[in-house]
Structures are given as structure tokens and as C-alpha cells.
N, C-alpha and C positions, 0 to 999 in steps of 0.2 A: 710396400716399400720399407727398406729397415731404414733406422733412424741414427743420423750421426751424429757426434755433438764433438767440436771441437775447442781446446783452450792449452794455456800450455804445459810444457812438460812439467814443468816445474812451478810452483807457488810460496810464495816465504810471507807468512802473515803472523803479522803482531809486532810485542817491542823488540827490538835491537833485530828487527829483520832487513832494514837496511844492511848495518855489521855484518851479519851471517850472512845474507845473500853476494858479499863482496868474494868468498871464497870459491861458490858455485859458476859467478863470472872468470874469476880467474879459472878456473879448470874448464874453461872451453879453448882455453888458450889464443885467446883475443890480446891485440897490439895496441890498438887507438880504436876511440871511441867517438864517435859523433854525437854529442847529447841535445836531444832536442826539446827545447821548451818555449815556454814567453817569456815576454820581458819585464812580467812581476816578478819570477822564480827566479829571473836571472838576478833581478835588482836587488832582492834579499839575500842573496848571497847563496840558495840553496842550490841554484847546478855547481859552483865552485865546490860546495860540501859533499857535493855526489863524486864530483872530480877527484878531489881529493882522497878520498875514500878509493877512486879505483887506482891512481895511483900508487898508493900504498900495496895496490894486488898486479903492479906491474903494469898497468893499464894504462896508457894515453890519454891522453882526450882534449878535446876544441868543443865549444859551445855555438850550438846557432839557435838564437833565441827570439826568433822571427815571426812563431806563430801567433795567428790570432783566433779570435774567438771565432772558431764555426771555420776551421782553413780553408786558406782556399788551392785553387790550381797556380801560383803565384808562389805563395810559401812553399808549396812542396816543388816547384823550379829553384825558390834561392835554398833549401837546406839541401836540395843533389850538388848542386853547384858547391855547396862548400863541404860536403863530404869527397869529395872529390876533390878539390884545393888540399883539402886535411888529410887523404889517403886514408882515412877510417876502413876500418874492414868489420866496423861490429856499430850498431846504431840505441840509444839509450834513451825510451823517451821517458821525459819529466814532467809530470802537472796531470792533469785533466782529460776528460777527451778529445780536445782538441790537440793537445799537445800530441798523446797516443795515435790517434790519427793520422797528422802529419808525420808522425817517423814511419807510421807501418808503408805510408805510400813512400816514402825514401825508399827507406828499403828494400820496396816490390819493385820500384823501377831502376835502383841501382843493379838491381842483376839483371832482370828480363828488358831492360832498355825499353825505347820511345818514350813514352811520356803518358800519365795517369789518367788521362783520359781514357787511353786504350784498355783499361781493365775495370773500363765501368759493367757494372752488372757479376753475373756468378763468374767464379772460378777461371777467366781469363789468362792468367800466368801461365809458363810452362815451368819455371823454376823457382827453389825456395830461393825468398829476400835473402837478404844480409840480415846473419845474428840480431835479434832486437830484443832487447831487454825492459823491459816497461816497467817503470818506479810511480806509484799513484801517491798525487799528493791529495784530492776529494773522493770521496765515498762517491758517483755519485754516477755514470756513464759503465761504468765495468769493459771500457774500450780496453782495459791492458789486460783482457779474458777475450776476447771474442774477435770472431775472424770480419769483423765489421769492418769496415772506415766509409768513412761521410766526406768528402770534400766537396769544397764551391768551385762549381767552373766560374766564375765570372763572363766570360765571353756570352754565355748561355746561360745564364743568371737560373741555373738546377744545382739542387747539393744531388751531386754523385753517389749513387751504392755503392762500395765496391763491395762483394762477399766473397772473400779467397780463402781455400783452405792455408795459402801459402804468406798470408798475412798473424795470423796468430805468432803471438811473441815465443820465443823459449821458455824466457822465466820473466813471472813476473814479482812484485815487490807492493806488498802494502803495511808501511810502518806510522802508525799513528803518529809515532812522532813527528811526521813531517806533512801531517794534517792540522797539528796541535795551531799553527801559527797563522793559519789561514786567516782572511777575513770572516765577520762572523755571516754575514749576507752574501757568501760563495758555501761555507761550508749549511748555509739551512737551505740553499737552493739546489747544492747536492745532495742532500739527505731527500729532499723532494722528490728530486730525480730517480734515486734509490727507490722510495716507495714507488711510485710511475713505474718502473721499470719489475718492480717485484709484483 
């Protein structure tokens, strides 16, 4: 059996790859943007800085900042809901893996409809998401590389697999600088994570 390995097209790592990644967003020619994160990211100010940022490249954007730790089937009902209120056509996640998580299933179910339960397990979709662009602010999940996502059903109290070739992001974004400010007891539990994972 041959062996596939999938991640995205694009990767901008190191400093000022935030900056330079704003250019390769614009030349997909994206309107509005859906940025999804939690509500530490949001609190410090850094979805606004990302906002801003696409602005600057023509880019819209609304913040839904709902995720939590470990998502669940709940967060990813209220950020479709409000990518849909916002008419988004391109979805941006910010933070962690959980953050990355939540937007990859926005986005799977904003195109292929029902609802995320339905693409639990392999390759389930019949069409690619919505543009998503994954900005990592921990070292520590590699969720904004990999056609993973993990959510909680609550009703069924199981984190969901889902593994879709149609979940891996476009491009994704790893600038130190927007790890730099992290707590220090998130950024040693990511680094953990890192080794676990290496």
C-alpha cells in the first residue's frame, strides 16, 4: 500500500511570518474572514492584531472566540452559526489545538452541510471546506499541519476523530512572535506535547 502524507500547501515559519503570510492570504482573493479562537487570545488583544493585519490586505473579518479547551460539538454549532451571520467565505484559526480544531470542522461543515458528527472517522466529506488558514500561537499539537481534528460530542461523552484529507488547512503560519507572550505553564505543556508527539 503506498503511503500518503498530507499538510498544507503552504507553510511560513519564523519572524515576521505573520507580516509576510498576510500577502499569500490576500492573493487567494478572500473578502471576510472568520477567525476562530478563545477567549484568552481574544482578551489580549491578539485576534484584533491578526484582524488588523488582514485588513490592511483587504480582508474582512468577525471574531468568534468561543472555543474551549478540548471542543466540543457545541462550539463548532455556535462558530457555523456565526460564520454564517458574518457571510465569511474563508475561516482563520488562532491559538492551539483546540482553536485549529474547531475551525477545521467549521469549515468541513460549512461546505458539505449536516453537522460534524457526520464525518466522524476517515475521509467522510465529499468536498473541500472553506479556505482555512491556521496561525499557531503554541509549539505544541501541530493541528495547523495535519488533516486531524478531535472534537467532544458531549451528548456521547467520546472525543470524535475526524481524519479528512479535506480538513488540512491551505496555509498555515508559525511566528514566534505570537508565542513570545504566552503563559509560561501553557507554553512548557506545549513544548511537552512537542516531544510526546516527536
Amino acid at each position: 500500500m503506498a503511503t500518503q502524507f498530507f499538510m498544507p500547501i503552504q507553510n511560513i515559519l519564523g519572524k515576521n511570518a505573520l507580516a509576510e503570510s498576510m500577502a499569500a492570504i490576500a492573493a487567494l482573493g478572500l473578502k471576510k474572514a472568520l477567525i476562530v479562537t478563545d477567549g484568552g487570545l481574544s482578551k489580549m488583544g491578539v485576534a484584533d492584531q491578526v484582524g488588523q493585519e488582514l485588513k490592511k490586505h483587504g480582508v474582512e473579518y468577525e471574531v468568534f472566540d468561543g472555543v474551549n479547551p478540548n471542543p466540543t460539538v457545541s462550539n463548532v454549532n455556535d462558530g457555523l452559526a456565526k460564520l454564517k451571520a458574518a457571510g465569511a467565505d474563508c475561516v482563520v484559526s488562532l491559538g492551539g489545538g483546540s482553536s485549529h480544531d474547531c475551525a477545521k470542522a467549521v469549515a468541513l461543515v460549512a461546505t458539505n452541510g449536516g453537522k460534524i458528527e457526520d464525518y466522524e472517522g476517515l475521509d467522510k466529506s465529499k468536498k473541500p471546506q472553506l479556505p482555512l488558514i491556521a496561525i499557531n500561537t503554541t509549539a505544541g499539537t501541530a493541528s495547523e499541519m495535519t488533516r486531524f481534528t478531535i472534537i467532544t460530542d458531549e451528548t456521547r461523552h467520546v472525543k470524535m476523530a475526524i481524519v479528512d484529507k479535506n480538513v488540512t488547512a491551505l496555509l498555515s503560519v508559525n511566528d514566534p512572535s505570537l508565542m513570545e507572550g504566552m503563559p509560561a505553564s501553557l507554553t512548557a505543556a506545549t513544548g511537552m506535547d512537542a516531544l510526546t508527539h516527536a
